[in-house]
C-alpha positions as CSV (number, residue, x, y, z in Angstrom):
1,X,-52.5,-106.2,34.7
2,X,-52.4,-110.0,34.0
3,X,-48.7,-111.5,32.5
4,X,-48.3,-111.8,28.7
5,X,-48.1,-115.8,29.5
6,X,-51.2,-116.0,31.5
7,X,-54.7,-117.4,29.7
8,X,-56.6,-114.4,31.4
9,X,-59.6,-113.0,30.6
10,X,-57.6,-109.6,29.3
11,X,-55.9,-111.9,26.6
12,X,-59.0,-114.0,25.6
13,X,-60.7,-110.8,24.5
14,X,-58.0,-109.2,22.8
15,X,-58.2,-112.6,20.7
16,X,-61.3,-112.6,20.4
17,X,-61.4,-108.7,18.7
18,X,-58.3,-109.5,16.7
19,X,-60.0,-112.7,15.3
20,X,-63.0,-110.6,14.3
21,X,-61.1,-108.3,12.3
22,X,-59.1,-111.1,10.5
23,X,-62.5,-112.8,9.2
24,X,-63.2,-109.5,7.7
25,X,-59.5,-109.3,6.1
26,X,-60.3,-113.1,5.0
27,X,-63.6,-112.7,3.8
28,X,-61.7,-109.8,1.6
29,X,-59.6,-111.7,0.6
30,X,-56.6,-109.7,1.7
31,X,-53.3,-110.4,0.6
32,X,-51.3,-112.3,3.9
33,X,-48.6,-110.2,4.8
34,X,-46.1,-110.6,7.5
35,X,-46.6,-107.0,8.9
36,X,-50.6,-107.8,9.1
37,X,-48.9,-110.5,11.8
38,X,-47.0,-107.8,13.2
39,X,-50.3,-105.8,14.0
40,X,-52.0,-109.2,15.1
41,X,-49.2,-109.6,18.0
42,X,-49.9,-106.0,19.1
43,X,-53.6,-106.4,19.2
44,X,-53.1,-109.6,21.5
45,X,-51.1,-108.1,23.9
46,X,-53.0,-104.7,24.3
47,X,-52.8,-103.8,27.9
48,X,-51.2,-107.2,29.2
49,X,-47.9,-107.0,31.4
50,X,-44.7,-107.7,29.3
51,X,-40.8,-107.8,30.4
52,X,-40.1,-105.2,28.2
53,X,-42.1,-103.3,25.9
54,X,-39.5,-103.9,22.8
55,X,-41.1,-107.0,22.5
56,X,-44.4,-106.3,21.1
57,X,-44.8,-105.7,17.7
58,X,-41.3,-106.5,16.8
59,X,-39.5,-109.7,15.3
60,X,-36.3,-111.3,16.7
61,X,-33.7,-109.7,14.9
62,X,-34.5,-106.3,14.7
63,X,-33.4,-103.3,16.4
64,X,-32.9,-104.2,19.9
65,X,-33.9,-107.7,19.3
66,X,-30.9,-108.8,17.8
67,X,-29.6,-111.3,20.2
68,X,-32.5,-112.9,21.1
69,X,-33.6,-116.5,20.6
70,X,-36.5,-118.5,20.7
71,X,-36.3,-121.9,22.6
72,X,-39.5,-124.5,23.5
73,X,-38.3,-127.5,25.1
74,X,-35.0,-128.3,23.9
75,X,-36.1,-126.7,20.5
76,X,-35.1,-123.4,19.0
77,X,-36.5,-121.3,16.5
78,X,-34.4,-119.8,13.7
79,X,-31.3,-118.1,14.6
80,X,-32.7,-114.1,15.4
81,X,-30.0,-112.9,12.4
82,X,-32.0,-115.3,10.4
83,X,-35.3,-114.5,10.9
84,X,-35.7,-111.4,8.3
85,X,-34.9,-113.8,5.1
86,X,-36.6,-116.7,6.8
87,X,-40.0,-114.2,7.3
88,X,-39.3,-113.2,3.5
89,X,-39.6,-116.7,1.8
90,X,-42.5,-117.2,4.3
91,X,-44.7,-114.4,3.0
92,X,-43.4,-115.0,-1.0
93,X,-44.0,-118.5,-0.6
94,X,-48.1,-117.7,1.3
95,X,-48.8,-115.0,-1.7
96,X,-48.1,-117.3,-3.9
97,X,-50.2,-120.4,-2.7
98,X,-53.0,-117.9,-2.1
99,X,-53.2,-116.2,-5.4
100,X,-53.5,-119.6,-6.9
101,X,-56.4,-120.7,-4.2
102,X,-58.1,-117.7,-4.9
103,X,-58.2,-118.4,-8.1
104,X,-59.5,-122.0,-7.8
105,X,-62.1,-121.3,-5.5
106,X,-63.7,-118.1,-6.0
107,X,-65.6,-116.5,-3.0
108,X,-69.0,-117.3,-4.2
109,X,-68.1,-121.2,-4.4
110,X,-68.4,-123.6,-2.0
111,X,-64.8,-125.7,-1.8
112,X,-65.1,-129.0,-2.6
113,X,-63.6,-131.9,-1.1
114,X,-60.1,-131.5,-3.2
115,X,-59.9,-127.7,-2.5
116,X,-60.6,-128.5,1.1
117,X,-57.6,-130.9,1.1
118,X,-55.5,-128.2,-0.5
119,X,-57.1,-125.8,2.1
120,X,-56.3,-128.1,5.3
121,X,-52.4,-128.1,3.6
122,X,-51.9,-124.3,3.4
123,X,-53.4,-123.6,7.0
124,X,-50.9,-126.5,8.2
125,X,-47.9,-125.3,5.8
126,X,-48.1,-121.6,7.4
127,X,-48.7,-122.7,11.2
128,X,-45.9,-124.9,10.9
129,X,-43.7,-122.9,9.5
130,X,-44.1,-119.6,11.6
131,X,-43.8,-122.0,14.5
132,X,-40.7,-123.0,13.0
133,X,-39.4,-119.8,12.8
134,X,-40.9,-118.5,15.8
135,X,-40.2,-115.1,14.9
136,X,-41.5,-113.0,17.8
137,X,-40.1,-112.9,21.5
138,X,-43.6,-114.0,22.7
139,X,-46.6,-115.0,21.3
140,X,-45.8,-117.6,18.2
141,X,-48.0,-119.9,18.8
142,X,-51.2,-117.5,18.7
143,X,-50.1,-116.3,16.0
144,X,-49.7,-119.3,14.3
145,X,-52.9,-120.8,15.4
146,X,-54.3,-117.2,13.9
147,X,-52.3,-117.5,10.3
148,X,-54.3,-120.8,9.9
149,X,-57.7,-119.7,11.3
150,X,-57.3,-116.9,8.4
151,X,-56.9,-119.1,6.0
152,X,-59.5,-121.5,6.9
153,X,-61.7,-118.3,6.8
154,X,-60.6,-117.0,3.6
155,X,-62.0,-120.6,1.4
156,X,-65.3,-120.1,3.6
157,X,-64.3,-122.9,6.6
158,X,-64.7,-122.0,10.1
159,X,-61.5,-121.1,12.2
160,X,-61.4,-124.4,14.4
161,X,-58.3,-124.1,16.2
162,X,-58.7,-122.8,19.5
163,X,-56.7,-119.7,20.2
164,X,-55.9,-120.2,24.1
165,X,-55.8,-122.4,25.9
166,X,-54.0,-124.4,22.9
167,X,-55.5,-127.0,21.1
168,X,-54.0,-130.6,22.9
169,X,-53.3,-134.4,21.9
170,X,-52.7,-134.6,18.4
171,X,-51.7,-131.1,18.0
172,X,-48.9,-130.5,21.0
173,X,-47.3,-133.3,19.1
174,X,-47.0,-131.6,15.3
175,X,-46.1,-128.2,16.9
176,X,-42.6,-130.6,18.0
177,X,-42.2,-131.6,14.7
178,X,-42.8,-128.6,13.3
179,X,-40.2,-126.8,15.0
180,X,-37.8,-129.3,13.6
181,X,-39.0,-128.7,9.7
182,X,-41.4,-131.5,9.7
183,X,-45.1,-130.3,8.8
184,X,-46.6,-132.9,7.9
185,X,-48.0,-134.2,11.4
186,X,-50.1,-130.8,11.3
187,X,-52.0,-131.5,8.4
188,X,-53.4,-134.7,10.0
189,X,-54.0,-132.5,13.1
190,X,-55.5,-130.0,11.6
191,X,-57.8,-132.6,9.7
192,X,-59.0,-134.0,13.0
193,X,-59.5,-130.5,14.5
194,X,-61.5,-129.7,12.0
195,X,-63.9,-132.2,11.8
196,X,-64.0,-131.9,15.4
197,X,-65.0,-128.5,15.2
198,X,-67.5,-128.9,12.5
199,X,-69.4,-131.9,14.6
200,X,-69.8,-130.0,17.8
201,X,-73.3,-128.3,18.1
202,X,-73.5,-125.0,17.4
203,X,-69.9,-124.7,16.0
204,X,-69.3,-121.7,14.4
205,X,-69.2,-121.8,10.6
């Protein structure tokens, strides 16, 4: 049974299935919830080896998950008795940008490049900020990485961050700054992955 951590081939296809059903959600246009997260972090870590199996499923804070933190680097994530609030404004804040995209850019129109700029911002906005909060015991940054490949999906753009191994360079370095409040340096990565994405042959769009 390969570890939680590991980038086996157990975890790549869990992503892989989990992925699929989020384009269906996006293409839907599903209203982003924090519990469809929830289910994403089961889905991931179907039959992989965890410390304890509390963890999946679950968000720092709850029952038996009170007292534990997240820390990458010398960085921590919101306090665990402050996640639930935190998690709150996150989804209020994601409805709401959503429900005013959707209304912009209707599923039968192409986004133009204004709405694409305002897509790029929302896919950066929610990675940064789950990463910021880094809600579960494992598994944040997947999720993340997912939130924004939803999105992306949801305006009719491909999901162009790679799920595991992570995305490197430019991207390492907002996923710092994000964990500090600071999302701006993931819109610019996010801009560059994307247009790296979309020049490789035979990208899926």
């Amino acid at each position: 049974m390969a570890n939680w951590d590991d980038n086996s081939p157990e975890l790549e296809e869990n992503l892989k299935q989990t992925q699929r059903r989020i384009r269906q959600d996006a293409r839907d246009r599903k209203l982003p919830t924090i519990d469809a997260a929830r289910h994403w972090q089961v889905e991931t870590m179907h039959g992989l080896d965890t410390p304890d199996p509390i963890y999946i499923g679950a968000f720092r804070g709850e029952p038996g998950l009170e007292n534990v933190q997240a820390q990458v680097a010398e960085r921590y994530g919101v306090p665990a008795d402050e996640v639930a609030a935190a998690l709150a404004q996150f989804e209020k804040t994601l409805q709401t940008a959503v429900q005013r995209l959707d209304d912009a850019i209707p599923p039968s129109v192409e986004a133009d490049d204004d709405q694409r700029a305002a897509i790029i911002l929302i896919c950066a906005w929610a990675h940064a900020e789950w990463v910021r909060i880094h809600p579960f015991a494992n598994g944040n940054g997947r999720t993340a990485r997912l939130w924004a490949n939803s999105l992306a999906m949801r305006y009719g753009l491909p999901p162009f961050l790679r799920l595991r191994p992570r995305p490197e360079n430019l991207y390492g370095i907002a996923s710092q700054k994000a964990m500090d409040g600071d999302w701006r340096p993931t819109v610019s990565a996010f801009r560059e992955l994307l247009e790296e994405f979309l020049n490789q042959p035979n990208s899926d769009t």
